[in-house]
C-alpha positions as CSV (number, residue, x, y, z in Angstrom):
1,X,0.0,0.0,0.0
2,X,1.2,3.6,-0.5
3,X,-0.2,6.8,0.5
4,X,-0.9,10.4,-1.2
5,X,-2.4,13.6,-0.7
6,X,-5.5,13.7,-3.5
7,X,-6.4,16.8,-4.8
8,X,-10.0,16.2,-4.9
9,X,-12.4,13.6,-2.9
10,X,-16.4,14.2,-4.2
11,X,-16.8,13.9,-8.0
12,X,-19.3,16.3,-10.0
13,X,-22.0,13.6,-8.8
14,X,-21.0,13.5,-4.9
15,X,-19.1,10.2,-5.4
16,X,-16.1,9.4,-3.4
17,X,-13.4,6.5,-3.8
18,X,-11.1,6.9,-0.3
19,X,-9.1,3.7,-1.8
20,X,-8.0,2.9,-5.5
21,X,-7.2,-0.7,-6.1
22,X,-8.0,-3.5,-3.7
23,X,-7.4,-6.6,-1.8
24,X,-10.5,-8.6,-2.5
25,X,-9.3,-11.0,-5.3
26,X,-12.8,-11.2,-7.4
27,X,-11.8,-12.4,-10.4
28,X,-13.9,-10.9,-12.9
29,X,-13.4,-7.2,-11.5
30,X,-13.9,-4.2,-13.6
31,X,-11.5,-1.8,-12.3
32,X,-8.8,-3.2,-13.2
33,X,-9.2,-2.7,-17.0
34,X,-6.6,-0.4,-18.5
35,X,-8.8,2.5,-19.4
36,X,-9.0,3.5,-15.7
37,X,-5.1,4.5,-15.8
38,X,-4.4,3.5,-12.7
39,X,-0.4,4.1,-12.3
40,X,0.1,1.1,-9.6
41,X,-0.3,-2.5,-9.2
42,X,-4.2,-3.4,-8.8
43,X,-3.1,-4.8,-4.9
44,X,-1.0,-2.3,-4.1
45,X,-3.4,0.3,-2.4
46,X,-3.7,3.7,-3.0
47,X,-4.8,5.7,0.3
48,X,-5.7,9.1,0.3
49,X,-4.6,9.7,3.4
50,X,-6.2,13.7,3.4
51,X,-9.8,12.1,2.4
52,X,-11.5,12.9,5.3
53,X,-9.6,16.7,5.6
54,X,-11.2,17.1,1.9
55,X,-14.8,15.6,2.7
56,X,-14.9,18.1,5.7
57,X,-13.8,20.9,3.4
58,X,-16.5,20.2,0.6
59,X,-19.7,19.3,3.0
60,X,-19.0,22.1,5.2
61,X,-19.3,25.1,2.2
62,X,-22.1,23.5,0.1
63,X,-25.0,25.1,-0.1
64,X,-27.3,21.9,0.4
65,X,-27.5,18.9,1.8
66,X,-27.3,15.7,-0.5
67,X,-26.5,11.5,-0.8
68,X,-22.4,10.8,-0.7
69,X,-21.9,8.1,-2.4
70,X,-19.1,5.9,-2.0
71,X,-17.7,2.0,-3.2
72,X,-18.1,2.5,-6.8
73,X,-14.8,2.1,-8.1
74,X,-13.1,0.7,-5.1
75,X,-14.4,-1.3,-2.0
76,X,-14.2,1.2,1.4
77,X,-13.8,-1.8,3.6
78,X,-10.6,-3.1,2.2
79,X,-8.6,-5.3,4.9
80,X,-6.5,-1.7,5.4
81,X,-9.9,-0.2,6.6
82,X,-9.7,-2.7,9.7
83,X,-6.5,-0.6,11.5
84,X,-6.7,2.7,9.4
85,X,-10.2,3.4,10.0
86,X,-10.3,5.8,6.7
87,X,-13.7,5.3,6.0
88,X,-15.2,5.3,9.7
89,X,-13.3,9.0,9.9
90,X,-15.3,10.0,6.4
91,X,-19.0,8.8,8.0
92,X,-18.6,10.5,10.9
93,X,-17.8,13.5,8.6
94,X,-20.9,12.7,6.8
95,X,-23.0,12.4,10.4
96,X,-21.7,15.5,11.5
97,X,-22.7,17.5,8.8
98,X,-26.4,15.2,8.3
99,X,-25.9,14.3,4.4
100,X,-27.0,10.7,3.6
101,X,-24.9,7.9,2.6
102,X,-25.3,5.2,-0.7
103,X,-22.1,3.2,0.3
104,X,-21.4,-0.2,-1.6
105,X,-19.2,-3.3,-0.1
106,X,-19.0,-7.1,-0.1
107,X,-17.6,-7.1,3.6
108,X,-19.0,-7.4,6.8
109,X,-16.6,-4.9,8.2
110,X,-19.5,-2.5,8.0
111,X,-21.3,-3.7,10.6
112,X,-18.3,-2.2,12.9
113,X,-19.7,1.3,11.9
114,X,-23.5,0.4,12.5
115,X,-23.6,2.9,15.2
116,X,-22.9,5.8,11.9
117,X,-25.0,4.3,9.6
118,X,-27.6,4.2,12.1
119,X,-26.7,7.9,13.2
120,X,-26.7,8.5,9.6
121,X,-30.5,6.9,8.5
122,X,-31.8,8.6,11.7
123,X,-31.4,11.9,10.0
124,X,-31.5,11.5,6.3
125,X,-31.2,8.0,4.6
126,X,-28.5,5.4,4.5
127,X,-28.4,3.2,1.9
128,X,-26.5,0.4,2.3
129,X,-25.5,-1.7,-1.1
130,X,-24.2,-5.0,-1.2
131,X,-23.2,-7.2,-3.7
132,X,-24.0,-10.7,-4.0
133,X,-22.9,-12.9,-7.1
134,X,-23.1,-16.6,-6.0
135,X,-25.5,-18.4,-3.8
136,X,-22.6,-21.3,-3.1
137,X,-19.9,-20.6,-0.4
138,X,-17.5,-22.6,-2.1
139,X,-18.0,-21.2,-5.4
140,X,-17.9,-18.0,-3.7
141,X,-14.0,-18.6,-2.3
142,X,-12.8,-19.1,-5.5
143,X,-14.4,-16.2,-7.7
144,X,-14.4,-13.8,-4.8
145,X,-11.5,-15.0,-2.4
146,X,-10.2,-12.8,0.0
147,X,-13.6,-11.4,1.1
148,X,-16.8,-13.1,2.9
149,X,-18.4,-15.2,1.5
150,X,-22.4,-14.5,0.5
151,X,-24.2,-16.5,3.1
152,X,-22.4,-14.1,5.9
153,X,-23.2,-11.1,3.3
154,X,-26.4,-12.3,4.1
155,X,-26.2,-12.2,7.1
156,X,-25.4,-8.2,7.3
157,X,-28.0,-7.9,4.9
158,X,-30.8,-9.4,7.9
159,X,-28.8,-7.4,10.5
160,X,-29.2,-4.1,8.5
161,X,-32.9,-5.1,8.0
162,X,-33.6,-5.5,11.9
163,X,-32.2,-2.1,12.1
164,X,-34.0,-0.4,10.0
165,X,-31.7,0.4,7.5
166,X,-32.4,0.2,3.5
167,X,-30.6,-2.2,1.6
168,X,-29.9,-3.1,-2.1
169,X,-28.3,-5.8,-3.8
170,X,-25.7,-5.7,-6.8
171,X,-26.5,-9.3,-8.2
172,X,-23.7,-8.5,-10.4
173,X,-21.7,-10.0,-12.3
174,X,-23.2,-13.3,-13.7
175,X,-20.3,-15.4,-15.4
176,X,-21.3,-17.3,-18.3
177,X,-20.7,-21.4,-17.8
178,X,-20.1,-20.7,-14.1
179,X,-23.0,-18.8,-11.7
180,X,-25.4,-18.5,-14.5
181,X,-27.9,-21.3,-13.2
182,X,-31.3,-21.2,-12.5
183,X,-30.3,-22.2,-8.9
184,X,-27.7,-19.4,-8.1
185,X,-30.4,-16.9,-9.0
186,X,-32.7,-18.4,-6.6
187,X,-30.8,-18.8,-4.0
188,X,-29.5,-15.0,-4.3
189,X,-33.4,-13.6,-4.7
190,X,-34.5,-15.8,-1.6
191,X,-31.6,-14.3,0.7
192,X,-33.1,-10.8,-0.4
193,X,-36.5,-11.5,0.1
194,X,-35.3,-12.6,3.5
195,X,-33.7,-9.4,4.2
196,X,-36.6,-7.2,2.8
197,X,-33.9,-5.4,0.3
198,X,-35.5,-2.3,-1.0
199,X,-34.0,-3.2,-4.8
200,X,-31.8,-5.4,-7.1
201,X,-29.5,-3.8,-9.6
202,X,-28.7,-5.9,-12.6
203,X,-27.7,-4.7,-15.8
204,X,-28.3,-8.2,-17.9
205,X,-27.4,-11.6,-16.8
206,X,-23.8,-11.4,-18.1
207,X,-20.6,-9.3,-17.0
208,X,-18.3,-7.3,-18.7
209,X,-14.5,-8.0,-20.4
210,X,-12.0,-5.5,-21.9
211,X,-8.5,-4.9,-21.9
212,X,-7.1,-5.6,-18.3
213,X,-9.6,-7.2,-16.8
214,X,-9.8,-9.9,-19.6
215,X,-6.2,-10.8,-18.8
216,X,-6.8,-11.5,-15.2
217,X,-10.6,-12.9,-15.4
218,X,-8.9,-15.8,-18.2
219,X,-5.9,-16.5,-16.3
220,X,-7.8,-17.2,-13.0
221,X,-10.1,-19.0,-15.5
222,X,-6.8,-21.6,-16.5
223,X,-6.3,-21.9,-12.8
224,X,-9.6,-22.6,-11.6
225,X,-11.7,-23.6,-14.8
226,X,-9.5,-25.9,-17.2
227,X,-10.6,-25.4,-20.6
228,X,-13.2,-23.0,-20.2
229,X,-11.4,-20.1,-21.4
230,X,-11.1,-21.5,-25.0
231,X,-15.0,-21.5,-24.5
232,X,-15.6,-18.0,-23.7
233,X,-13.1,-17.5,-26.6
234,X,-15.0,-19.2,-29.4
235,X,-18.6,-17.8,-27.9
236,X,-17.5,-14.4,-27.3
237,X,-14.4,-13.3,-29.2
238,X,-13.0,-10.3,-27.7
239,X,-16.5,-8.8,-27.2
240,X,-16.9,-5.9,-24.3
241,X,-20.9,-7.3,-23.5
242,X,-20.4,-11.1,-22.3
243,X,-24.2,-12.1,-21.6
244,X,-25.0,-15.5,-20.0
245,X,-26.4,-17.6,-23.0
246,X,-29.5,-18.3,-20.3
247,X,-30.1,-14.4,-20.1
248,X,-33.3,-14.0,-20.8
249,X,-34.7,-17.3,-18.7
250,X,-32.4,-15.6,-15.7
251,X,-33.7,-12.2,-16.1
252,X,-37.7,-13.4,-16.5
253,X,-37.0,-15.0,-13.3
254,X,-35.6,-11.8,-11.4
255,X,-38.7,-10.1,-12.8
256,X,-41.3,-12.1,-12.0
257,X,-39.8,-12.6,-8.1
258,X,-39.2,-9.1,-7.7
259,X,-43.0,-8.1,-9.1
260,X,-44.0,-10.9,-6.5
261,X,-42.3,-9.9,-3.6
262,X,-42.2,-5.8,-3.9
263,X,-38.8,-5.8,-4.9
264,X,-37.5,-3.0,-7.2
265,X,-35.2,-3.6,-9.8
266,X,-35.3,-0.8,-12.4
267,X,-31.8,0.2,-12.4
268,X,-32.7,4.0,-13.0
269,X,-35.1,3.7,-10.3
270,X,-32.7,2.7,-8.0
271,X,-30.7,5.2,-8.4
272,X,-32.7,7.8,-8.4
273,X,-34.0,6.2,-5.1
274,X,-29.9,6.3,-3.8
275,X,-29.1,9.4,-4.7
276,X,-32.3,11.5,-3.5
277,X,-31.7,13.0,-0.4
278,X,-34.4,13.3,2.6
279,X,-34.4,15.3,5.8
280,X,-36.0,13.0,8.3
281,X,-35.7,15.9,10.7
282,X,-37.8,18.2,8.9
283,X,-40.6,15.7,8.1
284,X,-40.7,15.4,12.0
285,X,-40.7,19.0,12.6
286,X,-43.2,19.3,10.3
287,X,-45.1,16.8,11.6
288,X,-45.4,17.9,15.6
289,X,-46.3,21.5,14.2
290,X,-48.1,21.1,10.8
């Protein structure tokens, strides 16, 4: 890991990435294809050691309150988060000053800030995202290794429920020939109907492959999968859009549970929904004297 001062920490849409790179290990990961231009090994972590100097700085001279986002590009409970307690600093930034929080993770490590997010949702609305990909543990280990695995994500998922806090699911990516089964997307819909999540985001049941990422996601594919590399070769071809060749059965399924149970899954919907800021302290006030 290595540190450096940023110059910048919210993006034009109030989006913040304390880390770049990460520990995690997923296999198919996104960020690390080339045309992100990240300047360092993918595992070697980039800190931005003055994020929470710059978060304080921006919240306290805008002019009104809105959603911070945060985990988009790179996971803000990395195993670094455990001892350098970056991203605890941020939320209680964000708690201080009363914006909302959309933050996005695969580990449990945020339930050790449950006391924020709870601060956080008692005020405005916290929004916690978390991806799940594959309903079996040991499937799980070996596309998403150094991270929990999805029963235990879960898990959070039920504890964040009891506490009132809103929840979405990524259920993405889908990996053709591997987690693209009729039972995997069962399994994954059931734990979310357990936990009463207030959406799924899917965009397709397939992922995504380009230039960096490709490299990686095949190699791990020759380690793990023998052979099915020269499949994804012949079916895709060096294609950006890999969709599961059971995409449509997969996505009719995620439709017709989610109109069943209440679930929302219209991506735009969802994020209009995570980025739309609400002053729970006004409704009350409004409330006791309206």
């Amino acid at each position: 890991m290595h540190e450096i001062n940023a110059k910048s920490i919210l993006s034009p849409q109030n989006g913040m990435n304390i880390y770049r790179g990460c520990s995690h290990g997923c296999i198919y990961c996104d960020a690390r294809s080339k045309c992100y231009n990240m300047k360092h090994e993918f595992e070697d972590i980039e800190i931005k050691k003055n994020a929470a100097d710059l978060l304080e700085h921006n919240l306290k001279h805008k002019r009104k309150r809105c959603m911070i986002g945060t985990g988009a590009m790179s996971d803000p409970y990395l195993h670094i988060e455990k001892d350098l307690k970056l991203t605890r600093r941020c939320l209680k930034i964000i708690d201080q000053y009363e914006f909302g929080l959309a933050i996005q993770t695969k580990s449990d490590l945020i339930l050790r800030d449950l006391d924020i997010l709870k601060s956080i949702n008692a005020k405005t609305k916290c929004v916690v995202q978390m991806t799940l990909t594959t309903f079996d543990d040991e499937l799980c280990k070996i596309i998403e290794p150094n991270v929990c695995v999805t029963s235990r994500r879960a898990e959070v998922l039920n504890i964040l429920r009891d506490e009132g806090i809103p929840t979405v699911c990524w259920f993405t990516p889908i990996l053709p020939f591997i987690n693209d089964t009729k039972e995997n997307v069962q399994g994954i819909l059931e734990y979310c109907k357990t936990a009463k999540t207030h959406g799924i985001m899917m965009f397709g049941a397939g992922m995504t492959l380009r230039d960096g990422n490709r490299q990686y996601y095949y190699e791990k594919l020759d380690e793990h999968f023998p052979g099915l590399k020269d499949k994804y070769v012949k079916t895709f071809g060096n294609s950006y859009d890999v969709p599961s060749p059971n995409a449509k059965e997969l996505m009719n399924m995620v439709y017709s549970f989610c109109n069943s149970n209440g679930i929302e899954y219209n991506s735009n919907k969802l994020i209009e929904y995570m980025r739309m800021f609400e002053d729970k302290m006004a409704w009350e006030q409004l409330s006791l004297f309206g």
